[in-house]
Every structure is written in C-alpha cells, then in structure tokens.
Steps between C-alpha positions, in 0.01 A plus 500: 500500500621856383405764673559844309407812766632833637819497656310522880287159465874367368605577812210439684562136383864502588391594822246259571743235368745637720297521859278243480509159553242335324606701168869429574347102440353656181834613409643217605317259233579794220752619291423863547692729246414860603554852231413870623165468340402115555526187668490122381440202692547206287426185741730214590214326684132557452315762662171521603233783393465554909938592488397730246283675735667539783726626245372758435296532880870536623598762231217706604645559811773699374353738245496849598 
C-alpha cells in the first residue's frame, strides 16, 4: 500500500510507527520505504483490514 499525502500525515505516520507499539508490529511485518511526500508498506506477512485501521486510528493521534 502507497500512501501519497502532505508532508505532516508523512510524518504523522513516522510518528505513529515510531511511538507505538502495536504499529511498530505493523512495521515490523513491512518493508516500509518512506519519500518527503509518501509512504509504502509493501507486506512481508499478511495483514489484516483491522491492522489497517488501527493504522490509521494510531496516525490520527498525531495530526495537528
């Protein structure tokens, strides 16, 4: 999954990836290759829809 956004959810994401512990175990089961403007996970394991949410729950968290 590519995600293509402002620079702040980028580094939203890095954040959440970063402080959190359930999306460091997302990270964990990703390659994540991260630009300025996006960020890819491309899986080494499968994910489930639910790590996609809390994703993106956790990411919430640290937009302005």
């Amino acid at each position: 999954m590519k995600i293509s956004a402002e620079t702040a959810v980028v580094k939203a994401i890095i954040e959440a990836l970063s402080s959190n512990i359930y999306t460091q175990g997302i990270a964990a089961k990703c390659e994540v290759i991260i630009t300025d403007k996006s960020i890819e996970f491309i899986p080494k394991e499968e994910l489930t829809p639910r790590d996609w949410f809390w994703l993106g729950y956790f990411v919430r968290e640290y937009m302005d």
